[in-house]
N, C-alpha and C positions, 0 to 999 in steps of 0.2 A: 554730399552727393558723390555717387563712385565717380571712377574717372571714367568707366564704358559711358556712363550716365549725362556725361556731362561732356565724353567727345560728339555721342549721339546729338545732343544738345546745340554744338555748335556745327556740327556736319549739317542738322537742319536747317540753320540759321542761315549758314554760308548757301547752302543749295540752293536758294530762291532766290533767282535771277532779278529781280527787283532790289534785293538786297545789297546783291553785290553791286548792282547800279547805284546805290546808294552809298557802300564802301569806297568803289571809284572815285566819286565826285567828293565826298571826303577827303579822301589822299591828294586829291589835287588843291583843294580849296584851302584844306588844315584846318579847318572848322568851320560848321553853318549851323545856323538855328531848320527846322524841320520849314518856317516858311520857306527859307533860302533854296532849301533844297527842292522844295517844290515849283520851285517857279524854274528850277533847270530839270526837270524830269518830270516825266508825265503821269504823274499823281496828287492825287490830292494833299493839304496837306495832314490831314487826319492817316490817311493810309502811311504815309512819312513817319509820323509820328509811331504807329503802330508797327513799321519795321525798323524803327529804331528801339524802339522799346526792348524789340527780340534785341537787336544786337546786343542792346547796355546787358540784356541776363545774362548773354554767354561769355561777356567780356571783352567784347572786339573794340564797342564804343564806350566813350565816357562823356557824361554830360556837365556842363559848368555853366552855371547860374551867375547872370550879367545883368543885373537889372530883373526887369521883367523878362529878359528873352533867356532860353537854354540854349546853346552854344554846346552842338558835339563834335567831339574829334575821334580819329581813329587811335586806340591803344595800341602801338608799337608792340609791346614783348606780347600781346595773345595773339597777335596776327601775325608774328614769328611763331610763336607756337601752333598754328593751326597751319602755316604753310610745314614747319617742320613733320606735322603729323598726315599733312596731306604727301607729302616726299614718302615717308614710312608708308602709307597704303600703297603709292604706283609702284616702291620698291617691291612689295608682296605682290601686287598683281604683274610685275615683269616676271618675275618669277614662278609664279602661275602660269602665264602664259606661254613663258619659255619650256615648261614643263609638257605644258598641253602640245607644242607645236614639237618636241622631241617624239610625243607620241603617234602623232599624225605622221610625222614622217616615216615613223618603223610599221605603219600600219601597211601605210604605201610602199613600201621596200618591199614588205611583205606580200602586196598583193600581185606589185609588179613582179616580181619572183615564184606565184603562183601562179599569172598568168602565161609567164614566161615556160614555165615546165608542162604547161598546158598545152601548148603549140607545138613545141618540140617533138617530132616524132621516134618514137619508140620501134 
């Protein structure tokens, strides 16, 4: 899988707000089976199930087998690497934005500077 592919992947993963309501309560717990999770968040636990599912693809969760029950926890180094790669895009968009807001301001020098010769009588 490329690596656009697969940050695409986990940028999906991470975006839905239910998920990461799910990664939360992971980090706190250190591991639940999908019922556990369900009886602390407002889903069923089929739906549980199915955004864990997502997670285990992208890497974030890992699942371990106790008996009959699954037991997941959050993986440490990909959730370093998704916050590290989430750092890397606000840096590009400070930067962007820093760019944008240089332009605005010369746009407005400039208008105030034609309004200003505007009034000035000749």
């Amino acid at each position: 899988m490329s690596t656009a592919l697969a940050e695409d992947r986990l940028w999906a993963a991470i975006g839905e707000p239910s998920r990461r309501r799910l990664l939360d309560v992971l980090l706190v717990e250190g591991e639940a089976t999908p019922t556990g999770l369900a009886t602390q968040l407002p889903y069923s636990r089929q739906a549980v199930a199915k955004h864990l599912a997502v997670l285990e693809r992208v890497g974030l969760v890992e699942p371990r087998r106790e008996g009959r029950e699954v037991r997941y926890s959050v993986q440490a180094g990909r959730l370093e690497e998704a916050i590290r790669l989430m750092s890397k895009v606000a840096s590009t968009w400070d930067g962007r934005l820093l760019a944008i807001k240089r332009i605005a301001e010369q746009i407005h020098r400039e208008e105030t500077a034609s309004r200003a010769s505007n009034r000035s009588p000749r």
